[in-house]
Jmol script that loads the backbone (N, CA, C; Angstrom):
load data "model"
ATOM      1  N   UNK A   1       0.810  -1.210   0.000  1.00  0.00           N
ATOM      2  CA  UNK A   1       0.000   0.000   0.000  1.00  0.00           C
ATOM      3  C   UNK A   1       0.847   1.265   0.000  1.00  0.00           C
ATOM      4  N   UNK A   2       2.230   1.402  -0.256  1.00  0.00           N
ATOM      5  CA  UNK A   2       3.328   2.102   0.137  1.00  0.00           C
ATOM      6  C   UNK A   2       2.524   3.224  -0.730  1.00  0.00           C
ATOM      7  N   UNK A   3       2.432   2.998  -2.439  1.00  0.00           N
ATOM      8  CA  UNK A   3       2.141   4.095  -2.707  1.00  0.00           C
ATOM      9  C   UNK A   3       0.808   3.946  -3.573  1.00  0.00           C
ATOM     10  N   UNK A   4      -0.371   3.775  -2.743  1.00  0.00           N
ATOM     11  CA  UNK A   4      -1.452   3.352  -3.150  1.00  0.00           C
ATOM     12  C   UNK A   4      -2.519   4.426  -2.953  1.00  0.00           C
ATOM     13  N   UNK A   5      -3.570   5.045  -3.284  1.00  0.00           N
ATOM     14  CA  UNK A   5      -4.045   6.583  -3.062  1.00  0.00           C
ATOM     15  C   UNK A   5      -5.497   5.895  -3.680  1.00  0.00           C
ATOM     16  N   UNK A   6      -6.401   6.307  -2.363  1.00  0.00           N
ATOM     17  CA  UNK A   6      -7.753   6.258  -2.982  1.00  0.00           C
ATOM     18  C   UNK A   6      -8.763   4.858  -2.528  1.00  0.00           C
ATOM     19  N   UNK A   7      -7.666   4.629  -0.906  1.00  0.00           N
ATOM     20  CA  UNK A   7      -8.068   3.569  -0.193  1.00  0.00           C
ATOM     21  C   UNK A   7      -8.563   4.181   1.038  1.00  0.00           C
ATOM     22  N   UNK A   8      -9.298   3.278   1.312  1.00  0.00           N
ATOM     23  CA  UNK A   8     -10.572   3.859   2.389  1.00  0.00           C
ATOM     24  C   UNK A   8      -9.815   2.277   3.732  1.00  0.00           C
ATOM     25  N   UNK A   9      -8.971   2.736   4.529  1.00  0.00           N
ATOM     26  CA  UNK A   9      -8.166   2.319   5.880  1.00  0.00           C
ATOM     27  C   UNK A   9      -8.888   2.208   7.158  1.00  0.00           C
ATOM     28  N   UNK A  10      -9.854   1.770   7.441  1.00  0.00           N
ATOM     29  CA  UNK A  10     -10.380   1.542   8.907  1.00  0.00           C
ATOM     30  C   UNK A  10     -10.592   0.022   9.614  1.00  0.00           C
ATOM     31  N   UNK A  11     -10.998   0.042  10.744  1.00  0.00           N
ATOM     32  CA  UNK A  11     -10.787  -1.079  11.545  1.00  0.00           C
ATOM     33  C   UNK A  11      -9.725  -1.712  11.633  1.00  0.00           C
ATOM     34  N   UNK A  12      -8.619  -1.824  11.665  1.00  0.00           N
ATOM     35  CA  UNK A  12      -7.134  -2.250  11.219  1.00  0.00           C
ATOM     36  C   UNK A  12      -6.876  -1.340  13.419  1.00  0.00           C
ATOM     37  N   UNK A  13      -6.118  -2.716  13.545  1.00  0.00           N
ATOM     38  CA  UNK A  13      -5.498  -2.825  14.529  1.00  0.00           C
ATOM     39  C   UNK A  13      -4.003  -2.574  14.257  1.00  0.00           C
ATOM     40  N   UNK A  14      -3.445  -1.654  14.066  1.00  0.00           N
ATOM     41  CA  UNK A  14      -1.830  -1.128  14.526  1.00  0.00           C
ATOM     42  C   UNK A  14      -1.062  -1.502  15.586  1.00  0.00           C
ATOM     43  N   UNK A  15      -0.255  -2.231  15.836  1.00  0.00           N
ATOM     44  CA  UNK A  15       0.436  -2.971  16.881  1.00  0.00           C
ATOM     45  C   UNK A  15       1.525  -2.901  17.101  1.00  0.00           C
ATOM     46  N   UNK A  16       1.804  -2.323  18.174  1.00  0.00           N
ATOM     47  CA  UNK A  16       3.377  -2.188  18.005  1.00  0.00           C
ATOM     48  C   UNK A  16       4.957  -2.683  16.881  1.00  0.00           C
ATOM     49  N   UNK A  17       4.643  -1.737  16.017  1.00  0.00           N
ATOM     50  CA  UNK A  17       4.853  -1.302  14.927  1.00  0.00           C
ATOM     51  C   UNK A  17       6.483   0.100  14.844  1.00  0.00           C
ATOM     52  N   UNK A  18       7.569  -0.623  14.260  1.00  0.00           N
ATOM     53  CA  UNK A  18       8.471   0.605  14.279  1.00  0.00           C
ATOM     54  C   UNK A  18       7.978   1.641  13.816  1.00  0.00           C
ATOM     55  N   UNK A  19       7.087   1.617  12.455  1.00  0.00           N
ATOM     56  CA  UNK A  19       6.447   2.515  11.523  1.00  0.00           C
ATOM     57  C   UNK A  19       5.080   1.961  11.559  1.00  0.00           C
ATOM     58  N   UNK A  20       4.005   3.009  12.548  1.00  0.00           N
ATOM     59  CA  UNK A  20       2.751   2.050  12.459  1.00  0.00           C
ATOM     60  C   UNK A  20       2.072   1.706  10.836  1.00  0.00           C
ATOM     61  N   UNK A  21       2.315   2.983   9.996  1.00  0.00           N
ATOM     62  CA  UNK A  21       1.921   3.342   8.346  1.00  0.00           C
ATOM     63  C   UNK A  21       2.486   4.171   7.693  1.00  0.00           C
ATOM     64  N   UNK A  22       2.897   4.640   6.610  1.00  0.00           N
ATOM     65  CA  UNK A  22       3.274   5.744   5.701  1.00  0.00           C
ATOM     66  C   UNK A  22       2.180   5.672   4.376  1.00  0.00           C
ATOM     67  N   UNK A  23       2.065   7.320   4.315  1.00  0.00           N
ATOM     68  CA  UNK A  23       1.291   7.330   3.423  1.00  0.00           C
ATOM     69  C   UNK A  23       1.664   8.334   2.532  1.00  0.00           C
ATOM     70  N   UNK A  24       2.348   8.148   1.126  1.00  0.00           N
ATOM     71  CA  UNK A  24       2.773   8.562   0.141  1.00  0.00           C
ATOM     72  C   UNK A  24       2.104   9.748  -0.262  1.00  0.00           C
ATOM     73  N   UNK A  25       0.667   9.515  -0.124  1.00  0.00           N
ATOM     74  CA  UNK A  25      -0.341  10.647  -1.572  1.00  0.00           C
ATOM     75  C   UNK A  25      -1.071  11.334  -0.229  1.00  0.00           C
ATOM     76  N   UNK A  26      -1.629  10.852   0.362  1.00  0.00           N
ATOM     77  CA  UNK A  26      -2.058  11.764   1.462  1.00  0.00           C
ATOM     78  C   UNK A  26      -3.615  11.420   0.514  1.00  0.00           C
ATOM     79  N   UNK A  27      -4.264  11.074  -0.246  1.00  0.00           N
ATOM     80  CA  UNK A  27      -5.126  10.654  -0.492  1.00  0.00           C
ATOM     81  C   UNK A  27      -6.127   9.854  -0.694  1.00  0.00           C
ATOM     82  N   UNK A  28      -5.333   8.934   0.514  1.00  0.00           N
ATOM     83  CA  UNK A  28      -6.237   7.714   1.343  1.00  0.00           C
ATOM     84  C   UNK A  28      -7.147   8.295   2.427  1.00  0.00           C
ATOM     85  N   UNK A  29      -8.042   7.201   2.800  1.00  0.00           N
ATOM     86  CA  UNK A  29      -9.196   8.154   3.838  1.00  0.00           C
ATOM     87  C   UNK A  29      -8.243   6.880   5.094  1.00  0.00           C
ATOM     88  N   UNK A  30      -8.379   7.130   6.377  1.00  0.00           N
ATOM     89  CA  UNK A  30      -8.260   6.665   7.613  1.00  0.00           C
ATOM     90  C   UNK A  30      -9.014   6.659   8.156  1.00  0.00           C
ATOM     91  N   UNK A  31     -10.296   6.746   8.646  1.00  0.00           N
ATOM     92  CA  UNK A  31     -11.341   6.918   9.176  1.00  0.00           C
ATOM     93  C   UNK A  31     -13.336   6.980   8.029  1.00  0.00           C
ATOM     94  N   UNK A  32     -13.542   6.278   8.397  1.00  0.00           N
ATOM     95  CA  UNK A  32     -15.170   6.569   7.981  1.00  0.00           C
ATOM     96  C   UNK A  32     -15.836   7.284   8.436  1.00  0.00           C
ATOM     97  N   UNK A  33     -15.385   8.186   9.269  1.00  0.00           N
ATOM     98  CA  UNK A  33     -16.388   9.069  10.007  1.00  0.00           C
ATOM     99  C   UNK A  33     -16.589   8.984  10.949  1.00  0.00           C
ATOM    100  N   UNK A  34     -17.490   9.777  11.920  1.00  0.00           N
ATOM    101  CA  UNK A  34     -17.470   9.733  13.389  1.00  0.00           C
ATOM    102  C   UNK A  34     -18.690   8.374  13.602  1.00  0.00           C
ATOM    103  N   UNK A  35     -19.547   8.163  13.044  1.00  0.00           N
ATOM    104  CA  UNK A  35     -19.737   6.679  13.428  1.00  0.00           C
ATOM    105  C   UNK A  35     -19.153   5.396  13.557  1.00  0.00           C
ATOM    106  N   UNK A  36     -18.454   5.283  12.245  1.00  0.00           N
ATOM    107  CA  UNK A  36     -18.044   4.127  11.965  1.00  0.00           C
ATOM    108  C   UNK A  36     -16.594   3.797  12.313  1.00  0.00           C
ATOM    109  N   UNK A  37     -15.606   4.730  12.385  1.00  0.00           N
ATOM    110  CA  UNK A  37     -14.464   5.020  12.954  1.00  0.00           C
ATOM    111  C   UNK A  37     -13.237   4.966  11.955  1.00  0.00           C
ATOM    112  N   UNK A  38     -11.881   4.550  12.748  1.00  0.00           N
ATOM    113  CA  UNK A  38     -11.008   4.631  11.934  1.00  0.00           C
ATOM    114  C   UNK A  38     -10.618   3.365  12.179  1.00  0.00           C
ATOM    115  N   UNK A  39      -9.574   3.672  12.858  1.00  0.00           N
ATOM    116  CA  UNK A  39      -8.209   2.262  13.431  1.00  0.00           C
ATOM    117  C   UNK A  39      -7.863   2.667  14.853  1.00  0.00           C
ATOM    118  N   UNK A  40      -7.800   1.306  15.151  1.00  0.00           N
ATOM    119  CA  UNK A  40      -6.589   1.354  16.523  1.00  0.00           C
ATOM    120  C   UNK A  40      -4.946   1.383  16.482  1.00  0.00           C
ATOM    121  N   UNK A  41      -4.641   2.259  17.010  1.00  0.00           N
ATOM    122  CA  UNK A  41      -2.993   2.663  16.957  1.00  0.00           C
ATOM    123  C   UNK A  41      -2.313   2.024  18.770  1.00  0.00           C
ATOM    124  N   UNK A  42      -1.411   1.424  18.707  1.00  0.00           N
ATOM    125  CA  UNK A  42      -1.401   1.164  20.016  1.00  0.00           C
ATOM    126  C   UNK A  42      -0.105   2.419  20.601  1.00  0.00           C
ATOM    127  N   UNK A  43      -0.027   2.940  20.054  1.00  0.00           N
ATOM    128  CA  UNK A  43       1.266   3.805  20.479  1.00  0.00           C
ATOM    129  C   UNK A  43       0.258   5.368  20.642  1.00  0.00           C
ATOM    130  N   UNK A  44      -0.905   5.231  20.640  1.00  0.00           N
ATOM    131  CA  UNK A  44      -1.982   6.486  20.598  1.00  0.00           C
ATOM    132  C   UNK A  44      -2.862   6.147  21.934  1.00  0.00           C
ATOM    133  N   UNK A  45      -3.024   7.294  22.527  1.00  0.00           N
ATOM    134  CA  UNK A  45      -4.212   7.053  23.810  1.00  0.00           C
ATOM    135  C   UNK A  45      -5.407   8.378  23.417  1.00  0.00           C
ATOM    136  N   UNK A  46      -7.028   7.697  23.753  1.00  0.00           N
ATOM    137  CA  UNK A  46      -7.901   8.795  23.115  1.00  0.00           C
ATOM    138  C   UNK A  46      -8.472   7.723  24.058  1.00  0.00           C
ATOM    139  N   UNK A  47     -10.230   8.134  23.987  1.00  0.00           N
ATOM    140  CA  UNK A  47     -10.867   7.803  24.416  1.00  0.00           C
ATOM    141  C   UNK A  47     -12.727   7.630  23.655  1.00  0.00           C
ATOM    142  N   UNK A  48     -12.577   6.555  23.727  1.00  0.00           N
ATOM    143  CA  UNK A  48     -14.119   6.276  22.870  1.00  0.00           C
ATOM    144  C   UNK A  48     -13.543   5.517  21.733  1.00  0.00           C
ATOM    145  N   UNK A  49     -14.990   4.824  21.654  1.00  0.00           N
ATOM    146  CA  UNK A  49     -14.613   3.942  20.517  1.00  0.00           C
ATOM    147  C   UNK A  49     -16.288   3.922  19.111  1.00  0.00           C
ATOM    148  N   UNK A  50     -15.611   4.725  18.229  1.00  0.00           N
ATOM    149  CA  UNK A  50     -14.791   5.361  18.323  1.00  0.00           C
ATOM    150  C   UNK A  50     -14.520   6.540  18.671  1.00  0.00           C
ATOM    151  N   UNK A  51     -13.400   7.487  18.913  1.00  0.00           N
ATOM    152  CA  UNK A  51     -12.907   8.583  19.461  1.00  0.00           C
ATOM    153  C   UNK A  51     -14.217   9.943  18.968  1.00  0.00           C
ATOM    154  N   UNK A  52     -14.355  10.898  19.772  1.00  0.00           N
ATOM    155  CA  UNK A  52     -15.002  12.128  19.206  1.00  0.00           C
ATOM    156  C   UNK A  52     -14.489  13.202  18.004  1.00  0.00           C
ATOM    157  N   UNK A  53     -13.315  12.630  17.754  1.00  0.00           N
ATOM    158  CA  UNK A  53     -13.005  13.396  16.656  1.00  0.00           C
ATOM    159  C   UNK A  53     -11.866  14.207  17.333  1.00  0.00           C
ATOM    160  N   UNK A  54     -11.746  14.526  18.959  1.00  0.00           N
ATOM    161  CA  UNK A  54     -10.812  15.512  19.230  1.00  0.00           C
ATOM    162  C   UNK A  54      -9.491  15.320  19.897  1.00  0.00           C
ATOM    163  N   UNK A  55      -9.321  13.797  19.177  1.00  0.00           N
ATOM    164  CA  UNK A  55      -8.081  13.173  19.535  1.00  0.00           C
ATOM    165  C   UNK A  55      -7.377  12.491  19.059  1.00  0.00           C
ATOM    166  N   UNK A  56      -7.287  12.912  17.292  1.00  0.00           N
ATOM    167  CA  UNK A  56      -7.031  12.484  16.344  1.00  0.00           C
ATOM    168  C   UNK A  56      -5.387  11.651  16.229  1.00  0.00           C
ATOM    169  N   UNK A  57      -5.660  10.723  15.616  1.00  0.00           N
ATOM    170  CA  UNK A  57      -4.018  10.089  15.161  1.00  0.00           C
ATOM    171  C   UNK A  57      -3.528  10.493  14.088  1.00  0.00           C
ATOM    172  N   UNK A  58      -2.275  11.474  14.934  1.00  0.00           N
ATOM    173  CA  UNK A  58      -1.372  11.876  13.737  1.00  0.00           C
ATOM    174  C   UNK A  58      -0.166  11.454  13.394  1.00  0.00           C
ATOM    175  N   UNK A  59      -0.021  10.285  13.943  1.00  0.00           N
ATOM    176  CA  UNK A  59       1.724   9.491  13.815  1.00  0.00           C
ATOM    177  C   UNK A  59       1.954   8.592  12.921  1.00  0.00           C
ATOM    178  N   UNK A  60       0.870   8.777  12.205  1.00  0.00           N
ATOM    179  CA  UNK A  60       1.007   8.532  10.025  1.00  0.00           C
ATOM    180  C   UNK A  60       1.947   9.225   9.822  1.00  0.00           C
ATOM    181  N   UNK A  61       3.260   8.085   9.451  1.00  0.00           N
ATOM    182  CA  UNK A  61       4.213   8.894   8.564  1.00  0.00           C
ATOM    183  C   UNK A  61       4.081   9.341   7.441  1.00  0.00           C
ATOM    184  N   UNK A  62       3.886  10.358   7.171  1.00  0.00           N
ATOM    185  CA  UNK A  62       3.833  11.409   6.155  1.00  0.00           C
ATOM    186  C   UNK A  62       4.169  12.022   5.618  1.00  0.00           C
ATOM    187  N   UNK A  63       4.182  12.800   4.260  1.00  0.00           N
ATOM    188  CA  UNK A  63       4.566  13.861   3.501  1.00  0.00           C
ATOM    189  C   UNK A  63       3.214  14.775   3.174  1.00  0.00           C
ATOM    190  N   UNK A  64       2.042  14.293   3.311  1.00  0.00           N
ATOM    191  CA  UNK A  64       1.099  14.792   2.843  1.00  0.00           C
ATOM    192  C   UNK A  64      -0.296  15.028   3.673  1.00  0.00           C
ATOM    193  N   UNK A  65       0.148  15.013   5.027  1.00  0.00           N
ATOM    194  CA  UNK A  65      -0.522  15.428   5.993  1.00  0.00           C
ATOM    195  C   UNK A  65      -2.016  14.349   6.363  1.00  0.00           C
ATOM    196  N   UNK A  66      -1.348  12.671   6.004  1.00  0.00           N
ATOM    197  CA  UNK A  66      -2.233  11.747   6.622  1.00  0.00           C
ATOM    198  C   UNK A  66      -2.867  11.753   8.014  1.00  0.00           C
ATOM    199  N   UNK A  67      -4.490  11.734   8.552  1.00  0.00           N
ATOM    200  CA  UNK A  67      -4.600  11.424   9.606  1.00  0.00           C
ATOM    201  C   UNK A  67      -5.585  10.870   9.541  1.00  0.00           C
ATOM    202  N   UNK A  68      -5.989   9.999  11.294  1.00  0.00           N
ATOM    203  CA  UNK A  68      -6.868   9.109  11.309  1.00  0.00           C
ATOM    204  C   UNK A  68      -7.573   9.949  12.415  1.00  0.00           C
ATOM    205  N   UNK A  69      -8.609  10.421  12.084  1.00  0.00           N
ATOM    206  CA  UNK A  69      -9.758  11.320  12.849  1.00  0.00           C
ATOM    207  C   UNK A  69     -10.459  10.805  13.716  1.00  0.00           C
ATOM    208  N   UNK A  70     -11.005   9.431  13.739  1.00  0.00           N
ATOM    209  CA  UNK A  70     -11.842   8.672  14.422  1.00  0.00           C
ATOM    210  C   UNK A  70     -10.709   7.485  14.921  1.00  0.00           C
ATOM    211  N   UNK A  71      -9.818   7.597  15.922  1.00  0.00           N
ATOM    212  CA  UNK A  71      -9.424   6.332  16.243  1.00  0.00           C
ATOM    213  C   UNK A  71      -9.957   6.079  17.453  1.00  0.00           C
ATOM    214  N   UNK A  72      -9.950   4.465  17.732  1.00  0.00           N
ATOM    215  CA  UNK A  72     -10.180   3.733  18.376  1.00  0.00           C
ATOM    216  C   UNK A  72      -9.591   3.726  19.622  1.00  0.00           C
ATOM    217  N   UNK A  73     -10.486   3.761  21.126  1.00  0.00           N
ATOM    218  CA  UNK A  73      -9.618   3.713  22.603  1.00  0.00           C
ATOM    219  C   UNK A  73      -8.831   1.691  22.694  1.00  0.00           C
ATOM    220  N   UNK A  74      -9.487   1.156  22.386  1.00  0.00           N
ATOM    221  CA  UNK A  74      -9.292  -0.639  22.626  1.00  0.00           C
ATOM    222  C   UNK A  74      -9.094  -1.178  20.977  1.00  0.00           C
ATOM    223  N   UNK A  75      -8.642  -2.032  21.197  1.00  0.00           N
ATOM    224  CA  UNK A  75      -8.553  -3.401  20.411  1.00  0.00           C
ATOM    225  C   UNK A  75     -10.096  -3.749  20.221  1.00  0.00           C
ATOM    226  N   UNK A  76     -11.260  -3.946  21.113  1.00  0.00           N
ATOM    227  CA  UNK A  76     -12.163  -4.526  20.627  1.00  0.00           C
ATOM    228  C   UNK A  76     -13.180  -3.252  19.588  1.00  0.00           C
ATOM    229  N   UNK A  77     -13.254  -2.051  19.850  1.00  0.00           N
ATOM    230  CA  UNK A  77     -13.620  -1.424  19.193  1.00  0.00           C
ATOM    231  C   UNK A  77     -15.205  -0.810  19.564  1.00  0.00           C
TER     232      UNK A  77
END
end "model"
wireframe off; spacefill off
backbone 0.3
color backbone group
């Protein structure tokens, strides 16, 4: 997915991970929205599942200003 643009990334459990993701185009989505959510990052702490939106994951390695808006507090979701 290194340089893949125009993928829709949620529910995906991130796990201690040197590089949890990189995202080339910055034109992948990370999140479905505040219902449906994003991903769990385990190197991220928020709260709600999924999150309110105001505790966004920004430790997408990036060039193009990737983030995951709706992440996940747990593994179960």
């Amino acid at each position: 997915l290194d340089y893949s643009d125009d993928c829709e990334i949620y529910h995906n459990n991130f796990v201690n991970n040197a590089n949890q993701a990189y995202d080339h185009s910055g034109f992948n989505s990370w999140d479905k929205g505040a219902t449906v959510g994003g991903n769990y990052w385990s190197d991220h702490t928020c709260h709600g599942n999924p999150s309110d939106g105001t505790e966004p994951y920004t430790g997408i390695d990036t060039d193009a200003g990737a983030v995951d808006n709706y992440p996940f507090e747990d593994l179960g979701g």
